[in-house]
N, CA, C and O atoms as a GROMACS GRO file, in nm:
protein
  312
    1UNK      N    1  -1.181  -0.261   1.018
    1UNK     CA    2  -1.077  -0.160   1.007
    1UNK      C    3  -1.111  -0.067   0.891
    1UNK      O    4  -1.145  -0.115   0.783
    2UNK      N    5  -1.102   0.060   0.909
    2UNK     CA    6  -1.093   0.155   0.815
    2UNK      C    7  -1.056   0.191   0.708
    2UNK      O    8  -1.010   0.303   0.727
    3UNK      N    9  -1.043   0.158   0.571
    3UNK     CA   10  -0.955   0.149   0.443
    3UNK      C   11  -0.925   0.248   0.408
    3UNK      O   12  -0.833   0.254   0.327
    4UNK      N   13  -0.985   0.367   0.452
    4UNK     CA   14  -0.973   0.518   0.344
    4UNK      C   15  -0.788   0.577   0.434
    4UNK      O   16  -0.694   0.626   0.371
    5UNK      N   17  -0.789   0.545   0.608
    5UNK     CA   18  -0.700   0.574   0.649
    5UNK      C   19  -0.610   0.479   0.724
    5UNK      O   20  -0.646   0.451   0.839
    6UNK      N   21  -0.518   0.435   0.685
    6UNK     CA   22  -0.441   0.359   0.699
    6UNK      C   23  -0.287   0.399   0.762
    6UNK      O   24  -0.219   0.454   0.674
    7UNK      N   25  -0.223   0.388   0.876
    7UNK     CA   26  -0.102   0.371   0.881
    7UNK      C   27   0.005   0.280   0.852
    7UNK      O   28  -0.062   0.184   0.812
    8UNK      N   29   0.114   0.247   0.845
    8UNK     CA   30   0.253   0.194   0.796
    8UNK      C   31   0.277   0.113   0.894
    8UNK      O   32   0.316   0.000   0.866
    9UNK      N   33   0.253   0.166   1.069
    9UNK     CA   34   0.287   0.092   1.170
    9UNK      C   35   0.161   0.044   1.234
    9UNK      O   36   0.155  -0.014   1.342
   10UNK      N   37   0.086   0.067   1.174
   10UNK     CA   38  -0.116  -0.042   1.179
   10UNK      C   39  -0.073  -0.169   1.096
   10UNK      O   40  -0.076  -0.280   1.149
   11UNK      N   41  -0.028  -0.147   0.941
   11UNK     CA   42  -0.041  -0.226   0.823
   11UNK      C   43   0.069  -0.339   0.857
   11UNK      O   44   0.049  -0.460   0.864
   12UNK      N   45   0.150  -0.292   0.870
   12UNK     CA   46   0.262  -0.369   0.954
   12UNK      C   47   0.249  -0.487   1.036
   12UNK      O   48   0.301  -0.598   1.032
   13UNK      N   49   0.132  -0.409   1.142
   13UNK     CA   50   0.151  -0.508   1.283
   13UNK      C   51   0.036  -0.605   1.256
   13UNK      O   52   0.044  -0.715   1.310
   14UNK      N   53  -0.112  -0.566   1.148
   14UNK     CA   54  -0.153  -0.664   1.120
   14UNK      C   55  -0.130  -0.766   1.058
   14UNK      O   56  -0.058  -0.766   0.958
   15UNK      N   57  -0.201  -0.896   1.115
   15UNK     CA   58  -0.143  -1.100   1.034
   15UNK      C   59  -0.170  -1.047   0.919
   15UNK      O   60  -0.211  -0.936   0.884
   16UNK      N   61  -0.140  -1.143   0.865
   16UNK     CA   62  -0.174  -1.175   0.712
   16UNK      C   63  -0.342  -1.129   0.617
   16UNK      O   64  -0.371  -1.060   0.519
   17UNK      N   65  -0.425  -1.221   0.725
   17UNK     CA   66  -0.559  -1.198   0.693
   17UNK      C   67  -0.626  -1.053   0.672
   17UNK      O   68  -0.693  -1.007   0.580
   18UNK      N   69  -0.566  -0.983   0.836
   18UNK     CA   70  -0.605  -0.867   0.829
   18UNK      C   71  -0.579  -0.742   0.728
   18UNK      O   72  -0.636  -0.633   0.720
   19UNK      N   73  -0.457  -0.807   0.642
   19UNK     CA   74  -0.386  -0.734   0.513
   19UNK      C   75  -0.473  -0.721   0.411
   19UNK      O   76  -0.516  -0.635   0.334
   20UNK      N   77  -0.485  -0.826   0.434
   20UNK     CA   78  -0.577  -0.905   0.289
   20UNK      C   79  -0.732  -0.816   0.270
   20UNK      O   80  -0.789  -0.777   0.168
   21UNK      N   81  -0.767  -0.805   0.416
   21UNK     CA   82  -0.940  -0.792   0.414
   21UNK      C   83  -0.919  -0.620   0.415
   21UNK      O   84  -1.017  -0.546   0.401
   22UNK      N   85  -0.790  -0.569   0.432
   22UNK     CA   86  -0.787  -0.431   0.443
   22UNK      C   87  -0.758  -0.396   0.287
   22UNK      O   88  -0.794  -0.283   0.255
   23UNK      N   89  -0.703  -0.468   0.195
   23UNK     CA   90  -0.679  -0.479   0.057
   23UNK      C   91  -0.846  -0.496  -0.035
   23UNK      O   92  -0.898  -0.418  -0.116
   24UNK      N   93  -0.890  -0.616   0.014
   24UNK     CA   94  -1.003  -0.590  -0.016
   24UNK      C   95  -1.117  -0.493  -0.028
   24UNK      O   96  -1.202  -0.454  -0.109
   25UNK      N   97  -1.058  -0.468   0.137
   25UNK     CA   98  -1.182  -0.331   0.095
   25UNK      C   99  -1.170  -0.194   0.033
   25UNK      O  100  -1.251  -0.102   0.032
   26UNK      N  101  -1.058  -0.205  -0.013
   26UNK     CA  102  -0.989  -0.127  -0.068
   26UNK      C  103  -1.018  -0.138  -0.210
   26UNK      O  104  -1.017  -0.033  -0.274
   27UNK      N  105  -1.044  -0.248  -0.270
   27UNK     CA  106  -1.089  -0.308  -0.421
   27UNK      C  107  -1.240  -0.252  -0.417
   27UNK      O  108  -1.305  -0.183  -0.496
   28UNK      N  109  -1.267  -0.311  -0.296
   28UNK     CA  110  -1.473  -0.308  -0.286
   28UNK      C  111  -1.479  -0.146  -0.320
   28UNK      O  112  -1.525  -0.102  -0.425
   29UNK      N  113  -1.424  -0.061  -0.212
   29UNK     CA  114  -1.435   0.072  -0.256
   29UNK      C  115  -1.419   0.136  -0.395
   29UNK      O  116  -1.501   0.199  -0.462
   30UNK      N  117  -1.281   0.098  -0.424
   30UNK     CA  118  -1.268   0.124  -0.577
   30UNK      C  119  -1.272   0.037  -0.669
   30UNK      O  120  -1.155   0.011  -0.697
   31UNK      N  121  -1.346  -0.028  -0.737
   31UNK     CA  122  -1.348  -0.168  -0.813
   31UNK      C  123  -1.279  -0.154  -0.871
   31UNK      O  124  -1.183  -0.221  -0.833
   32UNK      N  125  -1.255  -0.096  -0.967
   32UNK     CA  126  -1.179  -0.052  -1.088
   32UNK      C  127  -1.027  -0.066  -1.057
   32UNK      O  128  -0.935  -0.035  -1.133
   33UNK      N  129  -1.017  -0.119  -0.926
   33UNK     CA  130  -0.903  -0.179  -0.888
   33UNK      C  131  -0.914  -0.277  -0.861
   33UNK      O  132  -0.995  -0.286  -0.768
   34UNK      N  133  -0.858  -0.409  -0.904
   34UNK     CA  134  -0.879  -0.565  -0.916
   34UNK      C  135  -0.778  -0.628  -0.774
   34UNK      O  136  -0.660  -0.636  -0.808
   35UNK      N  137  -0.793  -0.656  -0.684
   35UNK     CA  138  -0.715  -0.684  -0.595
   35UNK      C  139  -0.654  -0.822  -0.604
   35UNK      O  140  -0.720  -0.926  -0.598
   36UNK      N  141  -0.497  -0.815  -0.623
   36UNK     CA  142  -0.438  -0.973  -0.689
   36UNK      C  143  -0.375  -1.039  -0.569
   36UNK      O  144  -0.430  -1.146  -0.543
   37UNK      N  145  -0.282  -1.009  -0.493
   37UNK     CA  146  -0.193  -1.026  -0.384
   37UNK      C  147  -0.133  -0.954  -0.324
   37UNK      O  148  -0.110  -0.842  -0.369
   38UNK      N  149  -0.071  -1.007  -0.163
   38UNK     CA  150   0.030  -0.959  -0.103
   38UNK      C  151   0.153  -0.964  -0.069
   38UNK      O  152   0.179  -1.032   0.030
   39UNK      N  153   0.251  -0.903  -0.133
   39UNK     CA  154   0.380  -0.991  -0.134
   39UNK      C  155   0.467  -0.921  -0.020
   39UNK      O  156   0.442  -0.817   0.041
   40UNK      N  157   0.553  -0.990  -0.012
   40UNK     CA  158   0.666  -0.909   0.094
   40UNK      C  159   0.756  -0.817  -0.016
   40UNK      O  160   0.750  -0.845  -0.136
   41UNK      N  161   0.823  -0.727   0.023
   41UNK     CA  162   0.894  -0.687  -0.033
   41UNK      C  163   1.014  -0.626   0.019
   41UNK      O  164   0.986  -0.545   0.107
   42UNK      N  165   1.131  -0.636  -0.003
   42UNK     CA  166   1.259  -0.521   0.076
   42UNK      C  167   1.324  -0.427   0.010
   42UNK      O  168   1.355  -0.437  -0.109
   43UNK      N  169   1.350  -0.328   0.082
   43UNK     CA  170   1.423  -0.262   0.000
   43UNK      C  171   1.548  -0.200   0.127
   43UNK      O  172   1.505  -0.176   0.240
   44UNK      N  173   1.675  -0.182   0.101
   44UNK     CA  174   1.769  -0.152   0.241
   44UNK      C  175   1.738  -0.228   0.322
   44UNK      O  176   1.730  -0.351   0.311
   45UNK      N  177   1.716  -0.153   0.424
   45UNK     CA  178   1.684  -0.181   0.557
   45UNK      C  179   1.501  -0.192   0.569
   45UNK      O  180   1.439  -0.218   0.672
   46UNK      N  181   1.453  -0.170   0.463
   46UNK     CA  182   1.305  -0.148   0.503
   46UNK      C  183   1.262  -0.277   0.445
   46UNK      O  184   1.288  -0.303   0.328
   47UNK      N  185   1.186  -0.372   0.534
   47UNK     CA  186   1.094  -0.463   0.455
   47UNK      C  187   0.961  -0.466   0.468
   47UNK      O  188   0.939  -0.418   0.579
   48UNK      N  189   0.836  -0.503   0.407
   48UNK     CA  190   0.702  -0.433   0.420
   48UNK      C  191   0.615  -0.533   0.357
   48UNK      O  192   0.678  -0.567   0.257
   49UNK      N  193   0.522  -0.589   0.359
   49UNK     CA  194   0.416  -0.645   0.259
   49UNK      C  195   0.333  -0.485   0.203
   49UNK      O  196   0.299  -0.373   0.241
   50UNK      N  197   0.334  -0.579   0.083
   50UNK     CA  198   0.267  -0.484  -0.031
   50UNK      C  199   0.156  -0.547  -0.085
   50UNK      O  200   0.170  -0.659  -0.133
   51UNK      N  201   0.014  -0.477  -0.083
   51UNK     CA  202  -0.061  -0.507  -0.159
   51UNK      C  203  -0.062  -0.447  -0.302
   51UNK      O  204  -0.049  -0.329  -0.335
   52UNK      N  205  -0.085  -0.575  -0.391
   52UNK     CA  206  -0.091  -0.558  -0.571
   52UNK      C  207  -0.225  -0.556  -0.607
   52UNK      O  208  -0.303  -0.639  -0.558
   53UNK      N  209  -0.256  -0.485  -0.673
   53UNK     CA  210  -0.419  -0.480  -0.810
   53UNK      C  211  -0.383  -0.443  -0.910
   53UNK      O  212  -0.277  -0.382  -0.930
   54UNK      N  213  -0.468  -0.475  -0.994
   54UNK     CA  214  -0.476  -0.469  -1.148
   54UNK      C  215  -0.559  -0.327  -1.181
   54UNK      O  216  -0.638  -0.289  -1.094
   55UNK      N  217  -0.549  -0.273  -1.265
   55UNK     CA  218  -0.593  -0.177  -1.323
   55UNK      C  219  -0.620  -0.176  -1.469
   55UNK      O  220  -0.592  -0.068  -1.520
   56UNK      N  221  -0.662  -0.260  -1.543
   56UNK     CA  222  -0.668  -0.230  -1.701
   56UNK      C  223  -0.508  -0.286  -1.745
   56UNK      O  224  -0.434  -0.243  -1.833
   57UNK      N  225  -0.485  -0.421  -1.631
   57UNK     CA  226  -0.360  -0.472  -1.660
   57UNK      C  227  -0.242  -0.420  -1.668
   57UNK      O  228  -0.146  -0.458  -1.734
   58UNK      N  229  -0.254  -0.305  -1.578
   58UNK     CA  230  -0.138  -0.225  -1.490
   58UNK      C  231  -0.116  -0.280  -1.413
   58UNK      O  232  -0.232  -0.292  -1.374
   59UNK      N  233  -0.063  -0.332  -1.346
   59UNK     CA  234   0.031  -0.334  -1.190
   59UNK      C  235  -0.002  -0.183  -1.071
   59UNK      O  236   0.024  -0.076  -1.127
   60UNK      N  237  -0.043  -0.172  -0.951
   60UNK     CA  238  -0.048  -0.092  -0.927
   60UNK      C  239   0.001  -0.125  -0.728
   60UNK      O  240  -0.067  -0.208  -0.668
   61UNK      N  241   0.084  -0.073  -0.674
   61UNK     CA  242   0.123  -0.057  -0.538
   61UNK      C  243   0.029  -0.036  -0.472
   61UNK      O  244  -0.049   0.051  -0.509
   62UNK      N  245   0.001  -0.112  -0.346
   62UNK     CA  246  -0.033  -0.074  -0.212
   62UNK      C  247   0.037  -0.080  -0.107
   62UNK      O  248   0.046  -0.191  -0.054
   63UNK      N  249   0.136   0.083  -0.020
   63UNK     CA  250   0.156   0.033   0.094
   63UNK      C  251   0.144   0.136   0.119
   63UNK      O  252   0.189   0.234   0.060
   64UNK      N  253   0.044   0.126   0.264
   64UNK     CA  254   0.006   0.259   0.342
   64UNK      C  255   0.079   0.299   0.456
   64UNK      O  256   0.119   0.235   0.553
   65UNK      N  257   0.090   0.457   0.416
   65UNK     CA  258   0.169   0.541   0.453
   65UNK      C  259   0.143   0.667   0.539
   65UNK      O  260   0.034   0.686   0.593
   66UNK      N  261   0.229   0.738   0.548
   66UNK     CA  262   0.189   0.925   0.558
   66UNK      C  263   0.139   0.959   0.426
   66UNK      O  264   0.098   0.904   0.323
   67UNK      N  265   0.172   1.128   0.500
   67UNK     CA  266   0.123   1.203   0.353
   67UNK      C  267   0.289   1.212   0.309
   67UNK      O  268   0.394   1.219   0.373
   68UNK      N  269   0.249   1.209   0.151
   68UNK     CA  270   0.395   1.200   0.068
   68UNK      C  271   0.365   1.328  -0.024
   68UNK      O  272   0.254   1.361  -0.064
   69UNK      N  273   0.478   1.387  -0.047
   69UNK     CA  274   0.524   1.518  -0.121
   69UNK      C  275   0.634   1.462  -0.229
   69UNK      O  276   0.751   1.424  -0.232
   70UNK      N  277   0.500   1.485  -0.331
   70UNK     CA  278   0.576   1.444  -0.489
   70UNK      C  279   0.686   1.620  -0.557
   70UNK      O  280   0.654   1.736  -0.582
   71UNK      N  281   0.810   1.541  -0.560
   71UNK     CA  282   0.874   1.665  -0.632
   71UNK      C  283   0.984   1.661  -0.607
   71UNK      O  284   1.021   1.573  -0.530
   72UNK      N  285   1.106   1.777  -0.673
   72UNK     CA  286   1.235   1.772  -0.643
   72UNK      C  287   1.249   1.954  -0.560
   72UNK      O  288   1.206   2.046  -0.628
   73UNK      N  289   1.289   1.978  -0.464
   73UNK     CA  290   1.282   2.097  -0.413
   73UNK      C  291   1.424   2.098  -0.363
   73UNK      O  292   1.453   2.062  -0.249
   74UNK      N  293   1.521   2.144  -0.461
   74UNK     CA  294   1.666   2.141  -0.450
   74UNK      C  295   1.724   2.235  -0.297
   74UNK      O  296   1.844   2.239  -0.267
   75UNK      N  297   1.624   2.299  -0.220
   75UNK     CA  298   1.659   2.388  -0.090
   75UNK      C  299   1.625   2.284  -0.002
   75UNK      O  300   1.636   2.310   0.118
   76UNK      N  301   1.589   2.180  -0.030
   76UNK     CA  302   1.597   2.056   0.070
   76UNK      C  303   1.694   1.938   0.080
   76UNK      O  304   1.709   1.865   0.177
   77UNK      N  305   1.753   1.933  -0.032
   77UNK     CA  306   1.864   1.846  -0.070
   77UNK      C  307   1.997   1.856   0.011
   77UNK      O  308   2.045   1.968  -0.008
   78UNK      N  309   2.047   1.809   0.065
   78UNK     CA  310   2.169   1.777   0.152
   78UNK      C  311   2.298   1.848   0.114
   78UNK      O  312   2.401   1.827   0.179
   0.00000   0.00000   0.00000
């Protein structure tokens, strides 16, 4: 499986293993990211496994997604 592109409803539907080896190669690519575990996580209604790495003893998220738009753009707000 492909590491650079990843979907939410791919990451999802793969077992356990396949998480893992998609996490991995994800470390292999970038070392400098230490690959630690996969935990479940919830939040609302959404629950998801998340892959964790280390960074210089950062904590750092893995869960693959879309493309995400960082910002506050108040003509979008409700």
């Amino acid at each position: 499986m492909k590491a650079d592109h990843l979907e939410l409803t791919i990451w999802d539907a793969l077992k356990p293993a396949g998480r893992e080896d998609v996490a991995r190669a994800v470390s292999r690519k970038h070392p400098q990211f230490e690959f630690q575990e996969i935990r479940p996580q919830a939040q609302g209604d959404q629950a998801h496994h998340i892959a964790f790495f280390d960074w210089r003893g950062i904590e750092f998220a893995l869960l693959p997604g879309s493309e995400a738009v960082l910002g506050y753009d108040p003509r979008r707000s409700p």
